[in-house]
N, C-alpha and C positions, 0 to 999 in steps of 0.2 A: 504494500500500500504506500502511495506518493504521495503529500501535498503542493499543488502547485501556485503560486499567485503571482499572476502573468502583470508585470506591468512596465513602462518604458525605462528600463534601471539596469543597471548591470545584476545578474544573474547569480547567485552565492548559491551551494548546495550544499543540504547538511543530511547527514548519515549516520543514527544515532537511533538505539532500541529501543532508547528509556523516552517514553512520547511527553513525559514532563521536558529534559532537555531539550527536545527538537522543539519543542514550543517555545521555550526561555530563548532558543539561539534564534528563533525565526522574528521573537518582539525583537532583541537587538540586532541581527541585522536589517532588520526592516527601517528601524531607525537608524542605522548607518546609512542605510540607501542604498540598499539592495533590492533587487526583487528574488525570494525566494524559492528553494526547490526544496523538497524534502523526502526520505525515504529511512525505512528502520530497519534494513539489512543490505549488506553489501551487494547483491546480483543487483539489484533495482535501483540501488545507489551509482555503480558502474554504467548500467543503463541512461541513468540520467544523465549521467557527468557526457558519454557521449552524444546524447540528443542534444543538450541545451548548451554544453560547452564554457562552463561557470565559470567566472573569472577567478571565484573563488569556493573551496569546500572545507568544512570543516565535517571533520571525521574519528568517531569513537573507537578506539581500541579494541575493544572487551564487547564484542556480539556475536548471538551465535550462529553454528553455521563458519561462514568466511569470516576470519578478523580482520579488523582494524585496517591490520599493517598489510594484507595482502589486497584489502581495495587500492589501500594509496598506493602501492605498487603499479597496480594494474591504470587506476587514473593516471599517473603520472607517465605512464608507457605510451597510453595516447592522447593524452591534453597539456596544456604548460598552466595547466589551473593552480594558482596560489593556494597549496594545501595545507589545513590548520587541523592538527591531531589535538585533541581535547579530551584527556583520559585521567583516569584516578592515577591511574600508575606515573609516576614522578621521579621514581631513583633514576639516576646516571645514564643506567645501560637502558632503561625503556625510553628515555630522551635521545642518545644515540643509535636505536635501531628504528625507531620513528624517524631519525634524520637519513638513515640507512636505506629505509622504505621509500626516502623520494619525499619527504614531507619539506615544508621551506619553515615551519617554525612548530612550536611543540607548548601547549596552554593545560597545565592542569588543574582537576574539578578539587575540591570544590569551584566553580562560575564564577567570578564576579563580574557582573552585567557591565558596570561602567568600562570596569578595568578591560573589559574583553570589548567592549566599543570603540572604547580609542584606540585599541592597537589595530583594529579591524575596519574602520571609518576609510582610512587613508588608502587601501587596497580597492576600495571602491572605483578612485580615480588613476588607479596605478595604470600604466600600460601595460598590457600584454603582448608579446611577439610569439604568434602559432607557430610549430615545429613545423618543419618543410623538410620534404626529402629526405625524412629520418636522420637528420644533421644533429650532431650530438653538439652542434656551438650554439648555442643561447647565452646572453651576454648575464652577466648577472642584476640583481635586481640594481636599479639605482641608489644610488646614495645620494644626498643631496649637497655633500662637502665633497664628491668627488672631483679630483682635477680634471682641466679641458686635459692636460696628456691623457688620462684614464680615457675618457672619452673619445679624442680619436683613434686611439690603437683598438678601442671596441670594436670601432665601426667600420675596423680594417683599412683606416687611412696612415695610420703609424705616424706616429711623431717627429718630430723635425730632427732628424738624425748628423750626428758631427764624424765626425773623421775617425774617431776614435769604436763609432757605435755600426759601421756599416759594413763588418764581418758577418750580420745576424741579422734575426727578423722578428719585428713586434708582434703583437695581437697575435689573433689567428692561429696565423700560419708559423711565427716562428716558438707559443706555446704548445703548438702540436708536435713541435719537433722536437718537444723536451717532456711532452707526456701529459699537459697539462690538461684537464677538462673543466667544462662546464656541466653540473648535474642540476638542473632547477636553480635555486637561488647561491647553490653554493662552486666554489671553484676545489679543485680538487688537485694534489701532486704527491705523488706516489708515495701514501699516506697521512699527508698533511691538508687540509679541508676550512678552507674558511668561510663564511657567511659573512660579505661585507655588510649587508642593507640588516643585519642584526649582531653586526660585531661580532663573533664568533670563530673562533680557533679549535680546530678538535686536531690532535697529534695521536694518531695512532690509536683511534678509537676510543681518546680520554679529554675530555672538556680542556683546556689550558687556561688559568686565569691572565688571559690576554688584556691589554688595555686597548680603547678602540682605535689610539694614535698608531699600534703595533700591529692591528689588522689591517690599518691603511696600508701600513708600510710594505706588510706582503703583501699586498693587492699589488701593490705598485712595482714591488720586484717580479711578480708572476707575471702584469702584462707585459714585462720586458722583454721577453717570450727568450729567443737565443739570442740576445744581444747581451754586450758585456758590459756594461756603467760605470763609470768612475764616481765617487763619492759626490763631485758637482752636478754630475747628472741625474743622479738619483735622488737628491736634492730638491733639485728643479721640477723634477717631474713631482714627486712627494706632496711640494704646493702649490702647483701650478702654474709656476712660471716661467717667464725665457729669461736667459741670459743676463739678457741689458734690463729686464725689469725686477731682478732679483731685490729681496727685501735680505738678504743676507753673504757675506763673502765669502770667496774659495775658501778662504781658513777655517773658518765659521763653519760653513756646509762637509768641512773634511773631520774638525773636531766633532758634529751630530753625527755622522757617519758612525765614524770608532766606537762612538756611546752605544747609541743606538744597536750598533750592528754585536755589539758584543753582551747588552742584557737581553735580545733577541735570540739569540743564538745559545746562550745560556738557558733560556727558559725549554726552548725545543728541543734543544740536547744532539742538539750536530756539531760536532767534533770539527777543526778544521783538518786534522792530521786526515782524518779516511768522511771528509763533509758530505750528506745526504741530500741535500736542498738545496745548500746555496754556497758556491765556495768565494768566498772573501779572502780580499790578499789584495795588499799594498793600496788599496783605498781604491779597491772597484771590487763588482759584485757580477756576479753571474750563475744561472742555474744550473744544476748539475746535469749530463745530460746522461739519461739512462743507458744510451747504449757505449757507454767508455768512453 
């Protein structure tokens, strides 16, 4: 059984057995400004996600029959739907197998109606980009401190490259040559996972008490894709600027470097002698590339 209420709004779908929660989640997104979908088991849940094509679903763990985690699986195999797991379960390891499953953030019950409004209000106006041609590059969600460099290497125009940087390749094509992906809202390299549009660091299937200036930072070394950065250019990309408009000097930008790159690297636990991620040395940075 479905609830539908068809009206000119972007589309949310919730999937949830307990018909008290699908009601509570349908008065708030309705007031977020949604138009709702609803269903209290996963086949008709999956059903809906592909008829209506929600911008967004929120989705219960613990149902019976199909769980939780194998809808959102299956949703996120063929929609780029902004998926919100809303489950009792809360430890660690159900937070990162819900993030596993393809989920883009993780809400548990008990509800609170406001608190779950304001996080959920803003997804209303989010854009989405449909998967094409089973292309595994989806950019990640936005941020809204992101740099114009973040920005162009997204969208595959690569950034204003020096003498120094034009061995390698941004965006795209030169993260793919180093293994990098895109899963839903999060970026991925072989085993390290971040969630820029929720700040979020996971190292090897373990939360990392990351600060959000240090998720930037690996955002901004992953889109460098194969190219190799000197401490002034990772800098400048870092906050947005060119050269001549810098708010800080070579020296300046070489002493954040050092800092920076060495309680980062400590927190993750890559060694420079045998480095996993990211080998640093003499004030430039570059990713490591999987095949030797």
């Amino acid at each position: 059984m479905s609830h539908v209420s068809v009206e000119d709004r972007p589309v949310a779908l919730v999937i949830d057995d307990d018909q008290d929660t699908v009601d509570l989640l349908e008065i708030v997104l309705t007031q977020a400004g949604f138009s709702v979908v609803s269903a209290i088991d996963g086949p008709t849940g999956i059903a809906l996600a592909l008829e209506h094509r929600p911008v967004l679903a929120t989705i219960d763990v613990l149902m019976p029959g199909m769980d939780g985690l194998e809808v959102t699986r299956r949703v996120r195999e063929a929609t780029s739907t902004y998926i919100v797991i809303i489950s009792s379960r809360s430890q660690e390891h159900d937070v990162l197998a819900g993030f596993d499953a393809g989920a883009d953030d993780y809400i548990p019950k008990p509800i609170r109606p406001r608190e779950l409004q304001a996080r959920l209000a803003a997804v209303a106006h989010r854009p989405i980009s449909s998967i094409t041609d089973g292309s595994a590059w989806e950019p990640a969600a936005a941020h809204e401190t992101r740099s114009v460099e973040l920005h162009l290497v997204t969208a595959g125009e690569g950034a204003d490259a020096t003498a120094d940087e034009q061995d390698g390749r941004d965006g795209p094509e030169g993260m793919t040559e180093r293994g990098v992906r895109f899963v839903g809202s999060w970026i991925e390299f072989n085993g390290l996972r971040i969630n820029p549009s929720r700040d979020l660091l996971v190292v090897d299937d373990r939360l990392a008490n990351a600060l959000p200036e240090q998720v930037k930072l690996i955002e901004t070394m992953l889109y460098a894709g194969s190219l190799t950065l000197t401490a002034r250019q990772l800098a400048l990309r870092f906050r947005g600027e060119t050269d001549e408009e810098s708010t800080q000097t070579p020296e300046e930008d070489r002493a954040w470097f050092d800092a920076e790159m060495s309680d980062l690297l400590t927190m993750i636990g890559d060694p420079q002698d045998r480095p996993r991620w990211f080998h640093v040395r003499r004030g430039r940075i570059s990713l490591v590339d999987p095949t030797g």
